[in-house]
N, CA, C and O atoms as CSV, one atom per row, in Angstrom:
chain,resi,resn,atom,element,x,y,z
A,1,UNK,N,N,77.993,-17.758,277.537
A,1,UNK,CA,C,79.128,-16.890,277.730
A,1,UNK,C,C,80.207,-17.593,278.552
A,1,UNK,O,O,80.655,-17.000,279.533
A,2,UNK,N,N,80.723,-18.968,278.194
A,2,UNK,CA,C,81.641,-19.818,279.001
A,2,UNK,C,C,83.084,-18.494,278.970
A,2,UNK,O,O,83.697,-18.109,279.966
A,3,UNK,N,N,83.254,-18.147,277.888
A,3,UNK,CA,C,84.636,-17.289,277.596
A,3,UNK,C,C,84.377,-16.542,279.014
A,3,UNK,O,O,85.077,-16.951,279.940
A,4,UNK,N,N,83.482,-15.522,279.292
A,4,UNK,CA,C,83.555,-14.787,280.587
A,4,UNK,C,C,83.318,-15.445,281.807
A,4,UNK,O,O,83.083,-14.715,282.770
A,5,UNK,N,N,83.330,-16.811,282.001
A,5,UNK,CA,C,83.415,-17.230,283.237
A,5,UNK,C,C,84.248,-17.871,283.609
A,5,UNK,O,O,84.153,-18.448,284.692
A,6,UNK,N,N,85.570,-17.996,282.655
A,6,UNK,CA,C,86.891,-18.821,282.460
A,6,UNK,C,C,87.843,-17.949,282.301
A,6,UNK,O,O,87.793,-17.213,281.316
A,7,UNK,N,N,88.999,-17.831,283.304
A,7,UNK,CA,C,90.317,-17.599,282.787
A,7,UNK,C,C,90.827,-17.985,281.854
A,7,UNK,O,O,91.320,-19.110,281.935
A,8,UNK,N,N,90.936,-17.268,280.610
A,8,UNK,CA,C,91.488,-17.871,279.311
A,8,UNK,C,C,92.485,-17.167,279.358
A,8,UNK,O,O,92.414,-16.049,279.868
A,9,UNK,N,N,93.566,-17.616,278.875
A,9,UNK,CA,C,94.843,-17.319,278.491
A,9,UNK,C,C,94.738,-17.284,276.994
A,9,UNK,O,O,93.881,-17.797,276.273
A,10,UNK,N,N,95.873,-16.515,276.658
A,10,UNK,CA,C,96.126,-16.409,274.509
A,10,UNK,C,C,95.538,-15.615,274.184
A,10,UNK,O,O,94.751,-15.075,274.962
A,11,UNK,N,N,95.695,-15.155,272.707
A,11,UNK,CA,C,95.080,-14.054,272.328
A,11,UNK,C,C,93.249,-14.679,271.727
A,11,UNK,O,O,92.613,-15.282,270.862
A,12,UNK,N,N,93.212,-14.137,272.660
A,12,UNK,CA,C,91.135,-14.153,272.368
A,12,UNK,C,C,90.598,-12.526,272.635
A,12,UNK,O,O,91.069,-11.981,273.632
A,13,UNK,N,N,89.668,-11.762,271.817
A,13,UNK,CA,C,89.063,-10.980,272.115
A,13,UNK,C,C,87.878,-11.446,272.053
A,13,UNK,O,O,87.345,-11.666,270.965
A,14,UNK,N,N,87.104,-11.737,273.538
A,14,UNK,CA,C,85.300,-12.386,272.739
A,14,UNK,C,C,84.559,-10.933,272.772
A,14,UNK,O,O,84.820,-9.924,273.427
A,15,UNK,N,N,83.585,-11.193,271.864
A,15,UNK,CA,C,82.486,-9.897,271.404
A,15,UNK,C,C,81.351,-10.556,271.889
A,15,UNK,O,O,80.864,-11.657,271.632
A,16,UNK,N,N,80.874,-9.203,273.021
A,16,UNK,CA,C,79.342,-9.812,273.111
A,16,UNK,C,C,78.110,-8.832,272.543
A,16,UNK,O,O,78.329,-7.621,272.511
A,17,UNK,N,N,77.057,-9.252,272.177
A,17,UNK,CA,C,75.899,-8.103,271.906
A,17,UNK,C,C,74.870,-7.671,273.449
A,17,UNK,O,O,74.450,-8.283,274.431
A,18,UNK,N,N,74.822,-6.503,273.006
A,18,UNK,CA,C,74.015,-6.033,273.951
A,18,UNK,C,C,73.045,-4.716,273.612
A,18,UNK,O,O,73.476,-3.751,272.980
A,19,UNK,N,N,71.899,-4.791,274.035
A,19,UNK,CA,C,71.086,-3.448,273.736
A,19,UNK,C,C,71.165,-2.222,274.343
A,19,UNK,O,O,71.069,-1.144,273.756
A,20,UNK,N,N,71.321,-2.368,275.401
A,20,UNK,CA,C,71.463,-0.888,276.330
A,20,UNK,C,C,72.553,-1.258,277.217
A,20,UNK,O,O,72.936,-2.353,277.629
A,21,UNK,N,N,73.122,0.428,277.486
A,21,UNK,CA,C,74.247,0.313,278.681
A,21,UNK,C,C,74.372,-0.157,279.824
A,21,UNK,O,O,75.341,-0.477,280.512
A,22,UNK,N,N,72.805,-0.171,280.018
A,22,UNK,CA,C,72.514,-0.823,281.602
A,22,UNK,C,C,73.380,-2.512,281.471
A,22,UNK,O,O,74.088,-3.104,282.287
A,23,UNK,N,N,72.998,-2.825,280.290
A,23,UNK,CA,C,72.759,-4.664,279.727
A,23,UNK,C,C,74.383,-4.592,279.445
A,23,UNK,O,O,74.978,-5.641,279.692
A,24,UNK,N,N,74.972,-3.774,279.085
A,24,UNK,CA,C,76.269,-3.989,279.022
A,24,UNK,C,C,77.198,-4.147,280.393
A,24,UNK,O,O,78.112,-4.966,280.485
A,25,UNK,N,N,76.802,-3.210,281.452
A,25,UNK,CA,C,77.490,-2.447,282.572
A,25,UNK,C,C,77.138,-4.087,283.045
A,25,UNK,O,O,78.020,-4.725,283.620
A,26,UNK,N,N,76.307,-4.477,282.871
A,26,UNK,CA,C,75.652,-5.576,284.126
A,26,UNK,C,C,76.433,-6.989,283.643
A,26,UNK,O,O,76.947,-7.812,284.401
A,27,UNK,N,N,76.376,-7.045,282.075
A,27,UNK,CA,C,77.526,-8.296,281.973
A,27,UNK,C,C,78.958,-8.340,282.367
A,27,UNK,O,O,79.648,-9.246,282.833
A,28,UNK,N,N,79.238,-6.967,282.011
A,28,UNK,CA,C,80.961,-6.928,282.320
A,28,UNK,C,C,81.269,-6.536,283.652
A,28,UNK,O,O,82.447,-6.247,283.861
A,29,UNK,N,N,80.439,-6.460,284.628
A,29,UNK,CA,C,80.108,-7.133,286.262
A,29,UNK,C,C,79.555,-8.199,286.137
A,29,UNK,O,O,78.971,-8.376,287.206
A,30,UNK,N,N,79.431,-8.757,285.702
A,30,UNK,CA,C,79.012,-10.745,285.836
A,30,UNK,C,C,80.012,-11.443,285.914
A,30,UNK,O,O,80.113,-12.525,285.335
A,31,UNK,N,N,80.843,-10.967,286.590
A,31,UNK,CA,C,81.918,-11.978,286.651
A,31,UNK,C,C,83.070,-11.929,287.603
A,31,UNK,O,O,83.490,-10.777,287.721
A,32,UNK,N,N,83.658,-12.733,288.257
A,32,UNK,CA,C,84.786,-12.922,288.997
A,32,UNK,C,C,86.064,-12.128,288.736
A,32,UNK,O,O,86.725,-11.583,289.620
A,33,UNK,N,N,86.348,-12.120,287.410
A,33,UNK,CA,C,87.646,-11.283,286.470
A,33,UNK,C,C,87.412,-10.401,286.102
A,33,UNK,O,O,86.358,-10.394,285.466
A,34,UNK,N,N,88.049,-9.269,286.192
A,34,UNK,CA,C,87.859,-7.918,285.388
A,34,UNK,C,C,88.790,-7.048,285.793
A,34,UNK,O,O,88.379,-5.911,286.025
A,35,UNK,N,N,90.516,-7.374,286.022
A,35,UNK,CA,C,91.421,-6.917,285.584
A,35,UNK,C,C,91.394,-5.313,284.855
A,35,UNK,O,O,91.760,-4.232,285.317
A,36,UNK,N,N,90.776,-5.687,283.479
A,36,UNK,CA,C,90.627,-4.817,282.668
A,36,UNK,C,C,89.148,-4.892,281.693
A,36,UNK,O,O,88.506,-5.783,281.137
A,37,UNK,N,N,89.072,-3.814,281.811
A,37,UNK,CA,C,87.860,-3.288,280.639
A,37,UNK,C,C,87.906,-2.518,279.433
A,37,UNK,O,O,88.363,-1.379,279.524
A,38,UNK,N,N,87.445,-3.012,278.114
A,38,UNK,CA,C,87.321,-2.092,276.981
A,38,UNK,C,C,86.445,-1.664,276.224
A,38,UNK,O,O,86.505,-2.728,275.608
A,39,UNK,N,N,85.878,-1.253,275.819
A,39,UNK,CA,C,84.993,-0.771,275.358
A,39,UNK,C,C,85.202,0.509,274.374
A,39,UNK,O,O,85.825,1.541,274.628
A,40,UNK,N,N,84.403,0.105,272.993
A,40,UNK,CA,C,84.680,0.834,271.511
A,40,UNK,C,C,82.989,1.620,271.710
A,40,UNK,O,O,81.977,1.196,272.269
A,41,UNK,N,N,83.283,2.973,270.944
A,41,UNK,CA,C,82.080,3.804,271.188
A,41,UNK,C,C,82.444,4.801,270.011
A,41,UNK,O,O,83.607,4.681,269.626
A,42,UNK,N,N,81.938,5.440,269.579
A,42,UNK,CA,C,82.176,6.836,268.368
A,42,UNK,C,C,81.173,7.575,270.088
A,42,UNK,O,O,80.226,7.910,269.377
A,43,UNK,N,N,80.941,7.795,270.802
A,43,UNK,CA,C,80.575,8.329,271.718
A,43,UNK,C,C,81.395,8.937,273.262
A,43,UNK,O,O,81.207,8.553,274.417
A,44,UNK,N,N,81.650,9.227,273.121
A,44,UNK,CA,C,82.917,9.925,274.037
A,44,UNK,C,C,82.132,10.397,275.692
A,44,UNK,O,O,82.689,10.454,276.788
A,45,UNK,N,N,81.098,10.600,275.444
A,45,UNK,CA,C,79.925,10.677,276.757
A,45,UNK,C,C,79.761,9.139,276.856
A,45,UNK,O,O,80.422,8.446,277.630
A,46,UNK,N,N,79.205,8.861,276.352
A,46,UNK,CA,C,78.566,7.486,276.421
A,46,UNK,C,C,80.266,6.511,277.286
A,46,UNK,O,O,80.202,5.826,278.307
A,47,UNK,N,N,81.269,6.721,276.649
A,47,UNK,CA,C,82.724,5.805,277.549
A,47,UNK,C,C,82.550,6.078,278.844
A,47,UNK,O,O,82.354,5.231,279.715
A,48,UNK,N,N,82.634,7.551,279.045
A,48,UNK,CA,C,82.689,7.856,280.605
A,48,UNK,C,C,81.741,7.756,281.516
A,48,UNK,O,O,82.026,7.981,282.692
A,49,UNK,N,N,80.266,7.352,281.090
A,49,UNK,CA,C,79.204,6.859,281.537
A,49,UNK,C,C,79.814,5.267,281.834
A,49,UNK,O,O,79.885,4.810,282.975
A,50,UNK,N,N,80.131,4.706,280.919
A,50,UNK,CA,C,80.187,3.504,281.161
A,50,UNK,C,C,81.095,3.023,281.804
A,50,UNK,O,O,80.988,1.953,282.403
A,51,UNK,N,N,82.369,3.893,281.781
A,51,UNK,CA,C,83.561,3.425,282.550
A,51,UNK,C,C,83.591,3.718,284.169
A,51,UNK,O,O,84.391,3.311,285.011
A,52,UNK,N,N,82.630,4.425,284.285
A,52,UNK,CA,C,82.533,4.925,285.566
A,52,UNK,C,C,81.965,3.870,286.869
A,52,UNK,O,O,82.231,3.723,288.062
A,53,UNK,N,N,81.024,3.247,285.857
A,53,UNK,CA,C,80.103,1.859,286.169
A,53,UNK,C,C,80.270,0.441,286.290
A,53,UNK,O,O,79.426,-0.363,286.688
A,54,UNK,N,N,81.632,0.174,285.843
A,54,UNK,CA,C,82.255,-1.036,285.707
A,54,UNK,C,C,83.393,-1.202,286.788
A,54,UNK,O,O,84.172,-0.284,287.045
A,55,UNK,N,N,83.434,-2.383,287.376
A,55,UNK,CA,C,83.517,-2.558,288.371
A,55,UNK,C,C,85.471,-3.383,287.936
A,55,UNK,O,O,85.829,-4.557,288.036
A,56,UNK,N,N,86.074,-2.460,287.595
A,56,UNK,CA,C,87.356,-3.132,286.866
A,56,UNK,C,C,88.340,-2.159,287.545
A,56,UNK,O,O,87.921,-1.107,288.027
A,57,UNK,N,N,90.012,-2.592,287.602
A,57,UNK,CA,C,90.686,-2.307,287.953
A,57,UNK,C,C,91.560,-0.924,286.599
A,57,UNK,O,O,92.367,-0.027,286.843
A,58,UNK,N,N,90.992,-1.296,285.411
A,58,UNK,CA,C,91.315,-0.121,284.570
A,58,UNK,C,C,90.356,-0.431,283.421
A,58,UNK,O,O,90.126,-1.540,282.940
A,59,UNK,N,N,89.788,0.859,283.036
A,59,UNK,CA,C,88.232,0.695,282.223
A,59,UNK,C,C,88.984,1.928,281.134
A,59,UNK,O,O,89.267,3.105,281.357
A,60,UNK,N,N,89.147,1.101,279.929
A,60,UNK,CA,C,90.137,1.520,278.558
A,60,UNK,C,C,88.900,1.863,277.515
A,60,UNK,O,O,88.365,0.842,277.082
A,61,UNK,N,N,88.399,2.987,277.078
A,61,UNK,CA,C,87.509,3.707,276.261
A,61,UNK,C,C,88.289,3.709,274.622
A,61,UNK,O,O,89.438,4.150,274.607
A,62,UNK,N,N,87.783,3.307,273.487
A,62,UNK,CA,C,88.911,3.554,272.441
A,62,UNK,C,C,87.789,4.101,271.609
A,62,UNK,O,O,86.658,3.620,271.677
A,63,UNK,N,N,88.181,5.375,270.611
A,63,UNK,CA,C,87.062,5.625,270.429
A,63,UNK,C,C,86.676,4.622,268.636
A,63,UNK,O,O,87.526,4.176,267.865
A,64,UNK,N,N,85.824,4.587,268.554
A,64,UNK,CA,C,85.357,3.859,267.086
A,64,UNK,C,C,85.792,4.295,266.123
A,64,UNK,O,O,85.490,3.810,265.034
């Protein structure tokens, strides 16, 4: 996961996989940067669980 441990500039969206929310919440706190957070869901409970948990200056829910 070099992309999340590097300030990249340009248009990059990297995609990572993950199994559970815990495994998600815990990567997108793995890191120095987090400006911003996004996260795609058809789950509208499940965003505000997760946005609540992330350790970002604005945590952006879009739904699927």
């Amino acid at each position: 996961m070099m992309m999340a441990r590097e300030e990249t500039f340009g248009p990059v969206a990297p995609l990572f996989r993950f199994e559970t929310e815990a495994e998600a919440v815990r990567m997108a706190n793995d890191t120095e940067f987090g400006l911003a957070s996004y996260f795609y869901t058809r789950d509208l409970a499940r965003s505000w669980r997760v946005a609540r948990r992330w350790n970002t200056a604005l945590s952006v829910s879009i739904p699927a």
